[in-house]
N, C-alpha and C positions, 0 to 999 in steps of 0.2 A: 729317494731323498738322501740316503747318507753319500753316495756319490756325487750331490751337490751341495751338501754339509762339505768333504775334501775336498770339494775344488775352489769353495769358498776358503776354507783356511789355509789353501796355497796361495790363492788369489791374495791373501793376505800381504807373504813375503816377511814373514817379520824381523828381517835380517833389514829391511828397509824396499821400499819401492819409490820409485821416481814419481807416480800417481797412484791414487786407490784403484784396487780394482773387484769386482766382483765376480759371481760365477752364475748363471740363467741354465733352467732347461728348460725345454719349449714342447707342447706336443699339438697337433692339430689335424683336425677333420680336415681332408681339403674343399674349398671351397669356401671355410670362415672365415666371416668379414667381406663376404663379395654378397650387394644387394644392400636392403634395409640394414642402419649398422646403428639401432635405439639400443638402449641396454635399462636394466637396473637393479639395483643391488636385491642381495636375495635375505630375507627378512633377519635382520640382527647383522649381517654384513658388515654395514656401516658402522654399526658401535659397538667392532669386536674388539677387547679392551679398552674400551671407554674410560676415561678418568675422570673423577666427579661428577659424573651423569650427561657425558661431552665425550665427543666422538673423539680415538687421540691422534687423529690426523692423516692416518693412512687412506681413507677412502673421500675425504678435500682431495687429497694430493693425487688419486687414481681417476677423481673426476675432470682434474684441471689437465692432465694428460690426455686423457682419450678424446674432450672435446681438440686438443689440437691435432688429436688422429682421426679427426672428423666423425667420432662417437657422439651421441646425442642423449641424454635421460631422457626416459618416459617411464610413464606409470607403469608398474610390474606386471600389470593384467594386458597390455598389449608391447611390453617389451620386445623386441627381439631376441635379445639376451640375456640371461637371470646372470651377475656374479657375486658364488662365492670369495668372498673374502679372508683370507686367516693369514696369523702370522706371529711369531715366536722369535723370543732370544732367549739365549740359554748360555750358558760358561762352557768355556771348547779348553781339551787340552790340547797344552803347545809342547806335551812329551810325546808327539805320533811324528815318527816316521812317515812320510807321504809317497813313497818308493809306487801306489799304483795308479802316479798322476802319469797321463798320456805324457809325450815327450814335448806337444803342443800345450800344454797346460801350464796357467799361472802359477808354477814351482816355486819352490825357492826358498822354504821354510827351513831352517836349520833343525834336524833333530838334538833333543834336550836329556838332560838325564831325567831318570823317572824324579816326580815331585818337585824338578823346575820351577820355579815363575819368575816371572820380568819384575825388574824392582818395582815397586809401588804399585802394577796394575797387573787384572787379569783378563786372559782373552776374552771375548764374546762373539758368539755366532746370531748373528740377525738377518730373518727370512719372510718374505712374502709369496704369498702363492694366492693365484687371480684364475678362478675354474668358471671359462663362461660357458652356459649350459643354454641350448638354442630350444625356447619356448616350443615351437612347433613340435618336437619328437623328446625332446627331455634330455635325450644325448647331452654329454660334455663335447663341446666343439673344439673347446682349445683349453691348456692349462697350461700355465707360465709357475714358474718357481725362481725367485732371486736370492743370492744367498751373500754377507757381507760379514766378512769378520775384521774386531778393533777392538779396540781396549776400553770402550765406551759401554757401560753395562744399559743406557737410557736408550732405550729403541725408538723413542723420537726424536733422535738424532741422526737414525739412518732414514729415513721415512724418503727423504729425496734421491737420495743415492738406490733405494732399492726399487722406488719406482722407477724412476730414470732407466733402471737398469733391467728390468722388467718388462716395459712398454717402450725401450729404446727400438724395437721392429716390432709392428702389430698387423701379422703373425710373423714369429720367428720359423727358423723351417723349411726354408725355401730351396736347403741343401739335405734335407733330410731325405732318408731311405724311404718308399711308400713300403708299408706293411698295413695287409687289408686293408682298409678305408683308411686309414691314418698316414701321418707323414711323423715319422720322428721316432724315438724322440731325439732329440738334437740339444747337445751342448753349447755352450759359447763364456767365453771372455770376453768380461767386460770394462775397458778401459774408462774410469772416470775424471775428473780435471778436481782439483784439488778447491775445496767450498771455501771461499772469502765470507769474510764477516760479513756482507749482506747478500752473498750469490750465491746460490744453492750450485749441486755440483753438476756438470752438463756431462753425456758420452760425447768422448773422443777417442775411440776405440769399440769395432764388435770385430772377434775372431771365431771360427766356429774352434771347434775341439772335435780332434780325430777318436773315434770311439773301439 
């Protein structure tokens, strides 16, 4: 996770970027996602951080994706797929040096002096991570992690961008290394298109990242 904590606050740029963009690592069983593809959240999933007793948006937003990945809810006891849900923001510093991003990696962050900060706002790191676990054997079949850094401390405000960014390939990985039964794990950049007052933000950009 902290190698996609840094690739997230490159992915930043905070010298300025043309578009937002994010950082995803991807891992998967081969074979996920081929067959029956029902899923459902795994108990408390859906109303991890809840706000006044209301879900605060992240798992709407995961379910309105995956039905256009041709994902289906069903009842948990015949799911296909149980997912964990979690997800976090937290204050990033913009005093690191990023010197161990790949040469393919969304760089470009200026090093600051220690105790730095930008006038009036501080950074934030905001992340999702979606571990679907395949009923039949219990296994984790795939685990996605998205990661978005801004100046916006409200994490429902990235809730589009890190799905988007997240479920932009379901599975990612199709360039990944096989070790044992797995493929991955696998990097990527991810290009976002800048959110308009009523348009949440669409990928226009997936790169993988040289590891």
């Amino acid at each position: 996770m902290k190698r996609l904590w840094l690739l997230a606050a490159c992915a930043a740029a905070l010298s300025g970027c043309a578009a937002p963009q994010s950082a995803v690592r991807a891992n998967a069983v081969p074979g996920f996602g081929a067959g029956v593809r029902t899923y459902a959240f795994m108990d408390g999933s859906d109303r991890q951080g809840e706000r006044g007793g209301q879900p605060d948006g992240f798992a709407p937003a995961v379910e309105r994706r995956l039905a256009e990945l041709g994902f289906t809810a069903a009842p948990q006891p015949v799911a296909r797929y149980r997912i964990a849900l979690t997800h976090e923001t937290r204050p990033a510093s913009v005093g690191i040096e990023y010197g161990g991003c790949a040469d393919e990696a969304p760089c470009g962050a200026p090093a600051l002096p220690p105790g730095f900060e930008w006038p009036g706002a501080k950074p934030y790191v905001h992340s999702l991570t979606l571990r679907f676990f395949d009923r039949t054997d219990g296994r984790e079949a795939y685990k996605v992690s998205a990661a978005k850094r801004d100046r916006d401390p409200d994490p429902g405000h990235a809730i589009d961008a890190l799905v988007a960014s997240a479920l932009a390939r379901l599975p990612f990985g199709e360039t990944g290394t096989a070790t044992g039964d797995r493929t991955g794990p696998t990097d990527w950049k991810i290009t976002l298109s800048k959110p308009g007052a009523d348009a949440a933000p669409r990928v226009t950009g997936i790169a993988a990242l040289a590891h």
